[in-house]
C-alpha positions as CSV (number, residue, x, y, z in Angstrom):
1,X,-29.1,17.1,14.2
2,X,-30.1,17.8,10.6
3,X,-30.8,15.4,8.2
4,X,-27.3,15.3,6.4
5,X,-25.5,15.0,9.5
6,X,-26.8,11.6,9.6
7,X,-26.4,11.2,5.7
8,X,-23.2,12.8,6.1
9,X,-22.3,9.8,8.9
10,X,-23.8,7.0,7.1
11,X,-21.7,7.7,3.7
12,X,-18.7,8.0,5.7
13,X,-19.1,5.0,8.1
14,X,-20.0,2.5,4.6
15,X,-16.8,4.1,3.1
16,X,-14.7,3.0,5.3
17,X,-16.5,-0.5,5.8
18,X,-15.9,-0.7,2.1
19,X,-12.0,-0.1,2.8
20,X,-12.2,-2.3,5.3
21,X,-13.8,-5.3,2.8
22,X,-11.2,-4.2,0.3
23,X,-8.2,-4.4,2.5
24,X,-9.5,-8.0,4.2
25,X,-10.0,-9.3,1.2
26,X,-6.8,-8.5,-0.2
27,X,-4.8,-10.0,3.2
28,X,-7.0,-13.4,2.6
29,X,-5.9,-13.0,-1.3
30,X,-2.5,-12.8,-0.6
31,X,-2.8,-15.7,2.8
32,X,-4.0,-18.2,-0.1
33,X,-2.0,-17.5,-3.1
34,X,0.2,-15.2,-2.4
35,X,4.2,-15.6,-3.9
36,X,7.1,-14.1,-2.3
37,X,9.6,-12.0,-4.3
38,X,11.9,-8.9,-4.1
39,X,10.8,-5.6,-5.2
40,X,12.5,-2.0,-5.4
41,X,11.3,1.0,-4.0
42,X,11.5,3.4,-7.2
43,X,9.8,6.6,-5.7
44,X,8.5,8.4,-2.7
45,X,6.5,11.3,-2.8
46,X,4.2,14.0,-1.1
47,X,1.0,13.7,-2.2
48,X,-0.9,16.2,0.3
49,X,-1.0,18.0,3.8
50,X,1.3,15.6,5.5
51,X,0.6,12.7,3.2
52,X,3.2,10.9,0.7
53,X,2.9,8.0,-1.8
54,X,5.7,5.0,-1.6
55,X,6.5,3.4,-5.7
56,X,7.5,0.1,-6.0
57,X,8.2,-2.2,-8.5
58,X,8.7,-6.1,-8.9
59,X,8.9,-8.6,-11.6
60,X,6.6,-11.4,-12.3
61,X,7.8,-13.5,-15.0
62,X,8.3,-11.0,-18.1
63,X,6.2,-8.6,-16.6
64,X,7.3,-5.7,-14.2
65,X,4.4,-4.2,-11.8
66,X,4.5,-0.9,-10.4
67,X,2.4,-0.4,-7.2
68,X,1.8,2.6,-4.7
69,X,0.8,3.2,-1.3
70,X,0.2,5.5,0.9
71,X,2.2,6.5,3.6
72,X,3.6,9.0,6.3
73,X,6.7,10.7,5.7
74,X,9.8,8.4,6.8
75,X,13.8,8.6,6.9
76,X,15.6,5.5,5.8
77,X,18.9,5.5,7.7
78,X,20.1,2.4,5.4
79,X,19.5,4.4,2.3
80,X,20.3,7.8,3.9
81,X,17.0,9.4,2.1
82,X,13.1,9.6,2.3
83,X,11.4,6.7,1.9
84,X,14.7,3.9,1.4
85,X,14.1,4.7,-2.4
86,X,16.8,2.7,-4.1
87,X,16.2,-0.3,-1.6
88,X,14.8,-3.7,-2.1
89,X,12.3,-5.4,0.3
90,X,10.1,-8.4,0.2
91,X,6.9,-8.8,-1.6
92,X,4.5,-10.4,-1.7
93,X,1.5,-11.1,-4.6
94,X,-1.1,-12.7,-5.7
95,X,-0.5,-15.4,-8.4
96,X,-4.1,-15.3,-10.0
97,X,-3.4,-11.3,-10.3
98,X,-0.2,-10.5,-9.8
99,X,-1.3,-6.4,-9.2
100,X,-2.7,-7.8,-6.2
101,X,0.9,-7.1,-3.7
102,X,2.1,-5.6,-0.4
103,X,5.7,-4.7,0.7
104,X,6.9,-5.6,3.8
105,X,9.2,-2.3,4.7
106,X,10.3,-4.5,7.9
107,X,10.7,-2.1,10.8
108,X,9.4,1.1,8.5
109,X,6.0,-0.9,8.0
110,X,4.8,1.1,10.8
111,X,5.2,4.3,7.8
112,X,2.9,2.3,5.5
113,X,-1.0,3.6,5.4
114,X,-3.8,1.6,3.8
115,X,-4.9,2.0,0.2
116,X,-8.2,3.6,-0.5
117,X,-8.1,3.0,-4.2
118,X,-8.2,-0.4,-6.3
């Protein structure tokens, strides 16, 4: 193999121990101080090949966050559209940093990818 094959394999493998860090960190975040509300799923979008972006918003206090994620493409019979925009789940957040959240889509969590981007 040539030299940036193996560079090639090393920048990839630390990315994705990097997302790893990012993503365990975040679960142990929310574990510790993490608050439960209701949020709204405001959008769903595609966002490349066979890629698409879930929106969702939820209030803390006077403030309203707007978070995305990624995700695969997904029907919501209970909202009879793409993505069950209109519909309210739980989430949960952080209280030291309220942008710090995750959705729980119930049984369309299995739709829901991991965030490469903070």
């Amino acid at each position: 193999m040539k030299k940036w094959h193996y560079f090639f394999i090393i920048a990839i493998s630390c990315f994705s121990l990097f997302v790893l860090y990012k993503k365990s960190v975040e679960q142990n975040i929310l574990a510790k101080d993490g608050v439960v509300t209701i949020g709204e799923i405001v959008g769903f979008r595609h966002s490349g090949k066979s890629s698409y972006t879930l929106i969702y918003r939820y209030q803390v206090g006077d403030n309203i966050h707007k978070e995305e994620i990624p995700s695969k493409y997904f029907f919501c019979k209970e909202a009879d559209n793409s993505g069950c925009v209109g519909l309210k789940f739980k989430v949960i957040y952080s209280k030291s940093n309220p942008s710090i959240s995750d959705i729980d889509l119930e049984h369309y969590n299995k739709y829901k990818g991991m965030r490469l981007y903070y």
